[in-house]
C-alpha positions as CSV (number, residue, x, y, z in Angstrom):
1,X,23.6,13.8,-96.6
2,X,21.1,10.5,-98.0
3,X,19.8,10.5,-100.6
4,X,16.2,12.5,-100.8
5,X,14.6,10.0,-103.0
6,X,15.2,6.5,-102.2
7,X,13.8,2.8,-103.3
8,X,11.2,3.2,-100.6
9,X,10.0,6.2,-102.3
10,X,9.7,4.7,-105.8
11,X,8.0,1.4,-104.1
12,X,5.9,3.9,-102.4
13,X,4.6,5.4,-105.2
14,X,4.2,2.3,-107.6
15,X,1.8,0.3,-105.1
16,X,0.1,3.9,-104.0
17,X,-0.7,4.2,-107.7
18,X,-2.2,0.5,-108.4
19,X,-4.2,1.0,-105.2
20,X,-5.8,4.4,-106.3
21,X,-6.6,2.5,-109.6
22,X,-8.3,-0.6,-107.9
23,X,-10.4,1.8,-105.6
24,X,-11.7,3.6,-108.8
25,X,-12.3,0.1,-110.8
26,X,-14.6,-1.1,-107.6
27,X,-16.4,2.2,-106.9
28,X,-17.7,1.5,-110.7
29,X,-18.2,-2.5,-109.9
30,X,-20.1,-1.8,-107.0
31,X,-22.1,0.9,-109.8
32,X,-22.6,-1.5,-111.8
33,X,-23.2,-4.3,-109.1
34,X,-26.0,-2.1,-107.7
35,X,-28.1,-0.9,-110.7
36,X,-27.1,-2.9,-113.2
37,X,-24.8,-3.3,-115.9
38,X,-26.8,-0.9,-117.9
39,X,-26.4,1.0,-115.7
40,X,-22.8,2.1,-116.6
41,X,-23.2,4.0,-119.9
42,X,-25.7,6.4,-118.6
43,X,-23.3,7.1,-115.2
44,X,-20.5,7.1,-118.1
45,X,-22.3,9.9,-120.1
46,X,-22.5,11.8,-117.0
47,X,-19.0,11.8,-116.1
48,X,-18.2,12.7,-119.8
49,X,-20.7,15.2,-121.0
50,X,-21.9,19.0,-119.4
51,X,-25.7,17.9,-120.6
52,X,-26.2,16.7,-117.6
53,X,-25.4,19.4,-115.5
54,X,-27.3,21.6,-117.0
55,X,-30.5,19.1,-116.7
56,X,-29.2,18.0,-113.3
57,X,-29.6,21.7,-111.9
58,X,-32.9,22.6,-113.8
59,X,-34.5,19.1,-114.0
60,X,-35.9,17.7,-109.8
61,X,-36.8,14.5,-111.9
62,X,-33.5,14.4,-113.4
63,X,-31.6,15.0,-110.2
64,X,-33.5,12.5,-108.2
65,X,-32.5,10.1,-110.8
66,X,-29.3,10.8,-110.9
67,X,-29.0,10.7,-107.5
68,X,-30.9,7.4,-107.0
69,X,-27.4,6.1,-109.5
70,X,-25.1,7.3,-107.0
71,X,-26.1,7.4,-103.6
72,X,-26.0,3.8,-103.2
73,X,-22.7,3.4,-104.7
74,X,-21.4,5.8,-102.5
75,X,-23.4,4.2,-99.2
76,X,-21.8,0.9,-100.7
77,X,-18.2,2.3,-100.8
78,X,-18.2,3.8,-97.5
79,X,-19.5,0.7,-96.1
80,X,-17.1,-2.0,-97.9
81,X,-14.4,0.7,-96.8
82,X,-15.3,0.3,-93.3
83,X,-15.7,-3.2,-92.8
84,X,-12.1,-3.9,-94.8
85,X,-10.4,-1.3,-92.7
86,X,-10.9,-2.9,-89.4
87,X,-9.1,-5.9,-89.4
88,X,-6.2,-4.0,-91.8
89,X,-6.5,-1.6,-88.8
90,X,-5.8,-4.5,-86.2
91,X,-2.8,-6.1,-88.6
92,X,-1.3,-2.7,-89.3
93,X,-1.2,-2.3,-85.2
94,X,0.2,-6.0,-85.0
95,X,2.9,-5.8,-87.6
96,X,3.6,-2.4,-86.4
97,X,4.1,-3.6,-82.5
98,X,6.6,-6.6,-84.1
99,X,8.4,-4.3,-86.0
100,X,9.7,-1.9,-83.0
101,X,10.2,-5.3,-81.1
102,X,11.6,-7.4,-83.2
103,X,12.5,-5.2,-86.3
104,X,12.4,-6.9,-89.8
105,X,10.2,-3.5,-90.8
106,X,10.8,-4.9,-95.1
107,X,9.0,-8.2,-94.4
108,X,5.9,-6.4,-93.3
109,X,6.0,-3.6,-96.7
110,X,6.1,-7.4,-98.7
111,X,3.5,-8.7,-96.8
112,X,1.1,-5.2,-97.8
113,X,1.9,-5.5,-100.7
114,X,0.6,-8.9,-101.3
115,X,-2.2,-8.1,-99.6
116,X,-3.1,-5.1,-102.2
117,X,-1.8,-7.5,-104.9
118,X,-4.5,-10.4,-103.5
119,X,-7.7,-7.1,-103.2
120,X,-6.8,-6.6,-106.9
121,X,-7.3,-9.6,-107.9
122,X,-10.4,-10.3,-106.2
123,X,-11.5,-6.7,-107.8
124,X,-11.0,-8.7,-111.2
125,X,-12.6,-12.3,-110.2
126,X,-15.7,-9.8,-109.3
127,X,-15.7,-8.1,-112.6
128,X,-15.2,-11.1,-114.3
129,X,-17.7,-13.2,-112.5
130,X,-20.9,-11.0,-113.4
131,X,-20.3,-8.4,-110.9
132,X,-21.0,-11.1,-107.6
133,X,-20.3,-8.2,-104.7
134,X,-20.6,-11.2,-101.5
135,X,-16.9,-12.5,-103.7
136,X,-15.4,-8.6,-103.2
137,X,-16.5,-8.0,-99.3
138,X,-15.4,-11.6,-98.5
139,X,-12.3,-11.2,-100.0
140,X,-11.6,-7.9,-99.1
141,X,-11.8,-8.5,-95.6
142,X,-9.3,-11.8,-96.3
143,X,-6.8,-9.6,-98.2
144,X,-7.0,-6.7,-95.8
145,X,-5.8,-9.2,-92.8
146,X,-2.4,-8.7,-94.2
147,X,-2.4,-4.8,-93.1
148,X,-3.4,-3.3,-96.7
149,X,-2.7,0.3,-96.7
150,X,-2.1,1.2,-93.3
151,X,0.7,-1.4,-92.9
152,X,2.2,0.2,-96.6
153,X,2.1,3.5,-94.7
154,X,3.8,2.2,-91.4
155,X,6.5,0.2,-93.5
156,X,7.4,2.8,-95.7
157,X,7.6,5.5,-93.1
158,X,9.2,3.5,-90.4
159,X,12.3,2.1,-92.9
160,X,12.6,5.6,-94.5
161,X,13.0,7.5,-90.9
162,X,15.0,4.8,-89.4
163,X,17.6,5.1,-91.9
164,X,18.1,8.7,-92.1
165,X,19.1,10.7,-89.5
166,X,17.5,13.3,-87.2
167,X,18.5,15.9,-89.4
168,X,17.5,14.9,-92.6
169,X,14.0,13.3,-91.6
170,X,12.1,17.1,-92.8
171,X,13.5,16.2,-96.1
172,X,12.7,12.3,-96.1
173,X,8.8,13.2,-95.3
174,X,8.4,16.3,-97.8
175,X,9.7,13.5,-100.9
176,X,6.9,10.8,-99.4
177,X,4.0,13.5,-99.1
178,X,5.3,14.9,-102.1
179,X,5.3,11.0,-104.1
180,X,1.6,10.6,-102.2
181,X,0.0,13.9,-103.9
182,X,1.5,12.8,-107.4
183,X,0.6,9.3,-107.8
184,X,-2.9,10.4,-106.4
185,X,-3.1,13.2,-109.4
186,X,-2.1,10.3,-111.7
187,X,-4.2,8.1,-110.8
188,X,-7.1,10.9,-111.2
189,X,-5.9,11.6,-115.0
190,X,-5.6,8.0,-115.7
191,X,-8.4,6.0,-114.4
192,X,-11.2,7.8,-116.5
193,X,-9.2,8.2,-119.5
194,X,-8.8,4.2,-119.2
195,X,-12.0,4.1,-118.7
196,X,-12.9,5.5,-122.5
197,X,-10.9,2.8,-124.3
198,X,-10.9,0.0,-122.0
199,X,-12.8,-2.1,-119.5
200,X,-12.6,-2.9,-115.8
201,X,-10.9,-6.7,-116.9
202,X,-7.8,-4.6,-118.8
203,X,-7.7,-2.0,-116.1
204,X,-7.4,-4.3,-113.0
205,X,-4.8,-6.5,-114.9
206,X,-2.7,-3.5,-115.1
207,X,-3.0,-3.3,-111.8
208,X,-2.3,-6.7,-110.8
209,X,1.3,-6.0,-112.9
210,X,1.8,-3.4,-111.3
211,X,1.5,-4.7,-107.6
212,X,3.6,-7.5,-108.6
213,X,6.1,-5.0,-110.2
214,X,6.7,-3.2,-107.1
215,X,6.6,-6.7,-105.2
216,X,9.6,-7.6,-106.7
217,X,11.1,-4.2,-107.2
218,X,10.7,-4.1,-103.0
219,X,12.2,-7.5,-102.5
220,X,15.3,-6.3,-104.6
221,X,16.2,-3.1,-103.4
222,X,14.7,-2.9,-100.1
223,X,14.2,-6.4,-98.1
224,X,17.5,-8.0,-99.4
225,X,19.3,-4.6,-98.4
226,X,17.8,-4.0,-95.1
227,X,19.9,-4.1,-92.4
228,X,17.8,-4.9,-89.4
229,X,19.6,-3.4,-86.0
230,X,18.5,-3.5,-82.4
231,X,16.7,-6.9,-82.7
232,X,16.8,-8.9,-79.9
233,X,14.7,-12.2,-80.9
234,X,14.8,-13.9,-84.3
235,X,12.2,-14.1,-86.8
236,X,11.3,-18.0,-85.7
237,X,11.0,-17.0,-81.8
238,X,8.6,-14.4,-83.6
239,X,6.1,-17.4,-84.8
240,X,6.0,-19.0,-81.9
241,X,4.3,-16.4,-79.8
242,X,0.5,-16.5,-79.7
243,X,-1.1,-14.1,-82.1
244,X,-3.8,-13.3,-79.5
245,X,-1.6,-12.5,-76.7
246,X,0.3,-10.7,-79.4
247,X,-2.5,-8.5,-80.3
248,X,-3.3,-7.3,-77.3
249,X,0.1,-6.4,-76.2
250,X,0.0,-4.3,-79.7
251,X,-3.1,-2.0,-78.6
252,X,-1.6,-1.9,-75.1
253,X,1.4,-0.9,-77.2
254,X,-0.5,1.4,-79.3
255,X,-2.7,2.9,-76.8
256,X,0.4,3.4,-74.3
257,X,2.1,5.4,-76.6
258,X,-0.3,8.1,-76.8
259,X,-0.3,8.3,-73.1
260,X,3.1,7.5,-72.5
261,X,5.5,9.8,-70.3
262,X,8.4,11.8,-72.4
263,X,9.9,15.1,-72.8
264,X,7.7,17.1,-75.0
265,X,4.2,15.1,-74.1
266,X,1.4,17.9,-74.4
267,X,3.3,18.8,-78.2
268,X,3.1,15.5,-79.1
269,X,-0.5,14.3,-78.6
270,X,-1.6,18.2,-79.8
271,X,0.4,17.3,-83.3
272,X,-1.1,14.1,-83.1
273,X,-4.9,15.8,-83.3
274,X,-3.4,18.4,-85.6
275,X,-3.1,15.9,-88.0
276,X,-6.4,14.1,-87.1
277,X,-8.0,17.5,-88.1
278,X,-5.9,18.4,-90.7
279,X,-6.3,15.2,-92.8
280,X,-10.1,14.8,-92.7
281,X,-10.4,18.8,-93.8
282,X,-8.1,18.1,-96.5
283,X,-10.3,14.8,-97.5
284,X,-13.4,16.7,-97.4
285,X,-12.4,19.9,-99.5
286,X,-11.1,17.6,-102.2
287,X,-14.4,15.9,-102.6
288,X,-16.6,19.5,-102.2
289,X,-14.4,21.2,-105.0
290,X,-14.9,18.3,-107.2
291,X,-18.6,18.4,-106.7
292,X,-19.4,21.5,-106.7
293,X,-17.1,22.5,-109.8
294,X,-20.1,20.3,-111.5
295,X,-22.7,22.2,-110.0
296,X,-24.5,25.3,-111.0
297,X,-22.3,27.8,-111.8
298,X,-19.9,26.3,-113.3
299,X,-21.2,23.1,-114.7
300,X,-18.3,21.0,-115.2
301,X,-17.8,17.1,-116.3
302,X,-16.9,15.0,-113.7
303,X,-14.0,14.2,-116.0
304,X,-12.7,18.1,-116.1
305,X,-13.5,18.5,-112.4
306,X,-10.7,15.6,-112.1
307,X,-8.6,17.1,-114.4
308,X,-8.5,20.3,-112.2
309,X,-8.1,18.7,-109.5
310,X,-5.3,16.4,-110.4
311,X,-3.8,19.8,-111.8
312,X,-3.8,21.1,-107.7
313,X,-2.6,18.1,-106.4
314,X,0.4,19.0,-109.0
315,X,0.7,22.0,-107.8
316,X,0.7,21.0,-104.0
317,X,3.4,18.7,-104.5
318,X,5.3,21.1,-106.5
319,X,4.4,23.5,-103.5
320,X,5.3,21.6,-101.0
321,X,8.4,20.9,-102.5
322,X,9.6,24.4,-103.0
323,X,8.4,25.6,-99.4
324,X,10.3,22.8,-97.5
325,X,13.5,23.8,-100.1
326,X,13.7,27.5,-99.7
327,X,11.4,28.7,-97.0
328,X,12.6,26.7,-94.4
329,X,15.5,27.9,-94.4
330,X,14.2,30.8,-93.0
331,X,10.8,30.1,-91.0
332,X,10.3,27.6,-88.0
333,X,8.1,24.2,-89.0
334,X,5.5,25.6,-87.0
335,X,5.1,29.0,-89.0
336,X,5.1,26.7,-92.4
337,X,2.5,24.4,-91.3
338,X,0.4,26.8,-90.3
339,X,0.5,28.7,-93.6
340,X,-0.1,25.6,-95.1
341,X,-3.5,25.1,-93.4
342,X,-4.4,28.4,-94.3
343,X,-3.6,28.0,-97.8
344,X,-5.7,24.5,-98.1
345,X,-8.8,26.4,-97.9
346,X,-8.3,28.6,-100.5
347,X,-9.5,26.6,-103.2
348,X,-12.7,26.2,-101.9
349,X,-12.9,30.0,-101.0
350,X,-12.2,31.4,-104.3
351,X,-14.3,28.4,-105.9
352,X,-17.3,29.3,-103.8
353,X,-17.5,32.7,-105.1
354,X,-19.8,31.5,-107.5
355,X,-17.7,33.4,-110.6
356,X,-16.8,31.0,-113.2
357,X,-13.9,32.7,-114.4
358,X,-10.3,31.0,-115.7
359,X,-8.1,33.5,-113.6
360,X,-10.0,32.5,-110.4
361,X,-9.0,28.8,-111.0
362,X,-5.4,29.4,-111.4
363,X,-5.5,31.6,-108.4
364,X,-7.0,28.8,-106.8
365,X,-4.5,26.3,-107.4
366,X,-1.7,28.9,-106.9
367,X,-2.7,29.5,-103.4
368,X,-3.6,26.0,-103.0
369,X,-0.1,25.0,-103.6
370,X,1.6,26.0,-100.3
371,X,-1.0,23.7,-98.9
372,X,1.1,20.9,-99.0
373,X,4.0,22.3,-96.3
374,X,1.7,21.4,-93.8
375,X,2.1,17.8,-93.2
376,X,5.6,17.0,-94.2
377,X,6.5,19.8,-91.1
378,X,3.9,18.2,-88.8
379,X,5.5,14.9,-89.1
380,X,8.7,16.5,-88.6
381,X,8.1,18.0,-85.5
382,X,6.3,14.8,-84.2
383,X,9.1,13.1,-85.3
384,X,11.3,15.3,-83.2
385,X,9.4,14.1,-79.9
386,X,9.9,10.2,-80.1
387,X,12.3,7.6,-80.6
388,X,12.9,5.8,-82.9
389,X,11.7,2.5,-81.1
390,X,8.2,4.4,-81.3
391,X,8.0,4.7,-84.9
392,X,5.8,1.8,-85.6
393,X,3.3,2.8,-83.1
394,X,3.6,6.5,-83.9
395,X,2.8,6.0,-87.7
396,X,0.3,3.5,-87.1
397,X,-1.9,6.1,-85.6
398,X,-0.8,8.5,-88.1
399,X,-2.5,5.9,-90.8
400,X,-5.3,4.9,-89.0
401,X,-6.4,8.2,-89.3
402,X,-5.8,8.8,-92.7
403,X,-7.7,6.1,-93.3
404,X,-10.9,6.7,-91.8
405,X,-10.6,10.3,-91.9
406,X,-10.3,9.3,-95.8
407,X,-13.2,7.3,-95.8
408,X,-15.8,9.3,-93.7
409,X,-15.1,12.6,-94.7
410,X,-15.6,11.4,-98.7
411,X,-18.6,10.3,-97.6
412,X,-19.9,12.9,-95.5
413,X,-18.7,15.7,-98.3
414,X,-20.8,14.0,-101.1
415,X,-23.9,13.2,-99.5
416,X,-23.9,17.0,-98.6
417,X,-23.1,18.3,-101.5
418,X,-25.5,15.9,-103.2
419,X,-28.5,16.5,-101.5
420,X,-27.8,20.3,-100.9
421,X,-26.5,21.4,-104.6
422,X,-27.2,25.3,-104.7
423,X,-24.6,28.4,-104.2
424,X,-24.8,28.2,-100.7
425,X,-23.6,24.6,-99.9
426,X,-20.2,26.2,-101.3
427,X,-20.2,28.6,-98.6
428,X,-21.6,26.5,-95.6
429,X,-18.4,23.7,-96.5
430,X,-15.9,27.4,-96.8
431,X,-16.9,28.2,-93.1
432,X,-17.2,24.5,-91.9
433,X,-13.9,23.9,-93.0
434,X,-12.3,27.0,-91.3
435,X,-14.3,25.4,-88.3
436,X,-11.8,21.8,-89.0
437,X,-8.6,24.0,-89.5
438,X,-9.0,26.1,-86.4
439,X,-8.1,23.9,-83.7
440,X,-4.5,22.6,-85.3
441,X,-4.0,26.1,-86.3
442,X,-4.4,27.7,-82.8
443,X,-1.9,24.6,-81.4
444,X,0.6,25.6,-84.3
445,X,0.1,28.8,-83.2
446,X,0.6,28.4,-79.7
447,X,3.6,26.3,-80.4
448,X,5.5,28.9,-82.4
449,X,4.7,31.9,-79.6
450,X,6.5,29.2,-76.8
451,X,9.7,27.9,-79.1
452,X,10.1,32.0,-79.2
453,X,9.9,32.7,-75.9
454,X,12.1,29.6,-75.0
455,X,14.7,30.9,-77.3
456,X,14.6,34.4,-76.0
457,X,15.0,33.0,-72.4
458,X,17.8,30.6,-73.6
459,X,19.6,33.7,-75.0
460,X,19.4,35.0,-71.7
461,X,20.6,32.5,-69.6
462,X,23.6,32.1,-72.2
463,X,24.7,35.8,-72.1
464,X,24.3,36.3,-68.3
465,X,26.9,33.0,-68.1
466,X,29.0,34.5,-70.8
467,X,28.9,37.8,-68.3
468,X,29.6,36.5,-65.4
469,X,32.6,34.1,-66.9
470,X,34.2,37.2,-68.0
471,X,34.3,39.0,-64.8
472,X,36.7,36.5,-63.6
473,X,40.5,38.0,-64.0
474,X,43.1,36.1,-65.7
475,X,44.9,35.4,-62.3
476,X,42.1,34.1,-61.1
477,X,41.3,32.0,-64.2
478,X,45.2,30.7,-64.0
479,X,44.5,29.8,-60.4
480,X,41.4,27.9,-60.9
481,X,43.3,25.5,-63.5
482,X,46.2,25.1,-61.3
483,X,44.5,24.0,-58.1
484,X,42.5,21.7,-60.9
485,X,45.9,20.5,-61.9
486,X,47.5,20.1,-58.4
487,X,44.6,18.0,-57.6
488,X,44.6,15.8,-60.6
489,X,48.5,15.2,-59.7
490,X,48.2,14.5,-56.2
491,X,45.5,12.1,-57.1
492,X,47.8,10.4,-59.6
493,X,50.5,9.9,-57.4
């Protein structure tokens, strides 16, 4: 059996962390780029202290205010987000298309990683150069050429599953969900508390290390150790080729492989919009429980609201964890994921009772923490229906949707929540987000009722042949081998 945590996994969740950190550090640059460097004590107050809660609910004048502060950075994020995700978008489906043809998966994780490693940095020549924004959009889009995030993703994923076999993939994809959740809760609990004692300069250095860290850790362990297999061109013959050409062969690629012929076709596209579903509810609870945990009732810091919800993601990891362990070995994948699903929107349900009470929070994250089955058996079951020539192309999609599912459904759940901050909004997002789930949930559904009835008619078949072998007599038996073995002697001689 591999090992369930490998170098991958630590790489993984080094650059995953660095990367949270430099989103935070130019959510607050684009703040401060926006309204001013004054502009970040008042919004740093607000994060810190309940005050302005209680005049953000009471106060329109306050409220507009507030909301004149943040709209724009949040506008501003979704729109540098965009325009640095398409061409990462179009490298990730390049570098993915080379690595199923030609292989070398490790060169591309070094080449994301540089590219994260070059966004940071830019980050810090922004800070550092009074806050220019046209030096962060220009140089985000030049960094993101080398894949960014999605090609991290698709590396990661691809080496990890290629390695491992079919067996032991369930368990490869639990530890990477699992190492996703917790660098994300880390990050949470230690970007604002950085925030407190040090400035955006310190922060994004730390960063910087820490891509570089991982950089090196990944040329180590992982690119000097990778065996490539099944590559039929070298790495030169790869340069040559015309990057043009080369790019549209990849969405060809890309685009083929959603529609291509195999055994399990209708499971595989229906996982594939699972997890399309699946992952922009999950992105869009997060950011309503955050907000609204600041809102009237409960009237929260930004900072707690983080806090708790670093605590879930804990607890979804640790969740996740335990379910894939001990469950599975009792339950199909289906069955799991689709508890899962139904356990994401807990949270939000018991939060939108509008009862500020402790016990209702740590229900919350209890029930929440089964959540995180859901993905690590949806990717095993996808898994289950390709090759591993697909991978590339298989995980690229999967990224590409994480990514703007990320990106639109945090920007779609604070506007709402912004602009309609009363006791209701809780329980319009509660039924909206039942709306999300219930399309992946009825697939998982469906695809649980048909494994069963598959199984029972495979039973069937295999106990009417056990049947009718036995009503053969043993003479009868004896007679079939030795006609077989008269045969195979008359044809030897």
């Amino acid at each position: 059996m591999p090992m369930a945590f490998s170098h991958s996994h630590i790489v993984f969740a080094i650059v995953l962390f660095s990367n949270y950190m430099v989103q935070y550090s130019i959510e607050t640059t684009l703040i401060a780029g926006q309204q001013g460097r004054d502009k970040l004590e008042p919004i740093g107050s607000y994060y810190r202290t309940n005050d302005s809660c209680i005049r953000f609910n009471s106060s329109l004048a306050y409220r507009l205010e507030i909301i004149n502060i943040i709209r724009p950075s949040i506008s501003s994020t979704t729109a540098v987000s965009m325009a640095t995700c398409l061409p990462a978008v179009m490298a990730s489906i390049l570098f993915a298309n080379w690595s199923d043809r030609f292989g070398h998966r490790s060169i591309y994780l070094l080449v994301s990683i540089v590219g994260l490693s070059c966004q940071s940095v830019i980050a810090l020549v922004t800070v550092y150069g009074d806050y220019n924004l046209d030096v962060l959009i220009f140089g985000s889009l030049i960094s993101s050429l080398s894949g960014g995030l999605p090609t991290l993703i698709v590396s990661v994923f691809t080496i990890v599953g290629q390695k491992c076999p079919q067996k032991y993939q369930g368990l490869q994809w639990a530890m990477l969900i699992i190492c996703w959740y917790t660098t994300y809760a880390f990050s949470m609990l230690t970007i604002f508390r950085w925030l407190r004692h040090y400035n955006l300069i310190v922060i994004l250095i730390a960063c910087i290390c820490l891509h570089l860290s991982g950089l090196i850790y990944a040329l180590i362990f992982i690119h000097s150790k990778y065996n490539n297999t099944n590559c039929p061109t070298t790495e030169t013959e790869v340069v040559k080729l015309n990057v043009m050409a080369e790019l549209l062969i990849g969405f060809r690629t890309a685009f083929t492989t959603l529609t291509k012929k195999r055994k399990h076709e209708l499971r595989f596209r229906l996982l594939l919009i699972s997890i399309i579903f699946s992952v922009f509810s999950y992105v869009i609870l997060t950011d309503l429980v955050n907000i609204y945990l600041v809102l009237h009732p409960y009237c929260w810091t930004i900072a707690n609201a983080y806090t708790f919800e670093s605590i879930r993601l804990f607890g979804i990891a640790i969740g996740g964890l335990f379910g894939w362990l001990f469950l599975r070995k009792y339950l199909r994948d289906s069955i799991l994921a689709n508890a899962g699903l139904t356990c994401v929107i807990a949270p939000l349900g018991m939060i939108a009772l509008a009862t500020p009470h402790l016990w209702l929070l740590l229900g919350s994250i209890v029930g929440g923490a089964f959540g995180g089955m859901a993905l690590p058996c949806m990717l095993n079951m996808i898994s289950k229906t390709i090759q591993k020539d697909e991978y590339g192309a298989v995980f690229c999609w999967i990224a590409v949707f994480y990514i703007f599912g990320d990106i639109a459904g945090e920007g779609i759940a604070q506007n709402f929540m912004i602009t309609h901050s009363h006791t209701r909004s809780a329980m319009i997002a509660f039924a909206a987000a039942n709306l999300l789930l219930l399309p992946p949930k009825l697939f998982l559904t469906s695809f649980t009722c048909y494994d069963k009835v598959r199984e029972k008619r495979q039973k069937r078949e295999v106990e009417t042949f056990s049947v009718a072998k036995d009503t053969l007599s043993p003479v009868d038996d004896g007679f079939l081998h030795n006609d077989q073995d008269i045969v195979v002697l008359e044809s030897t001689v």
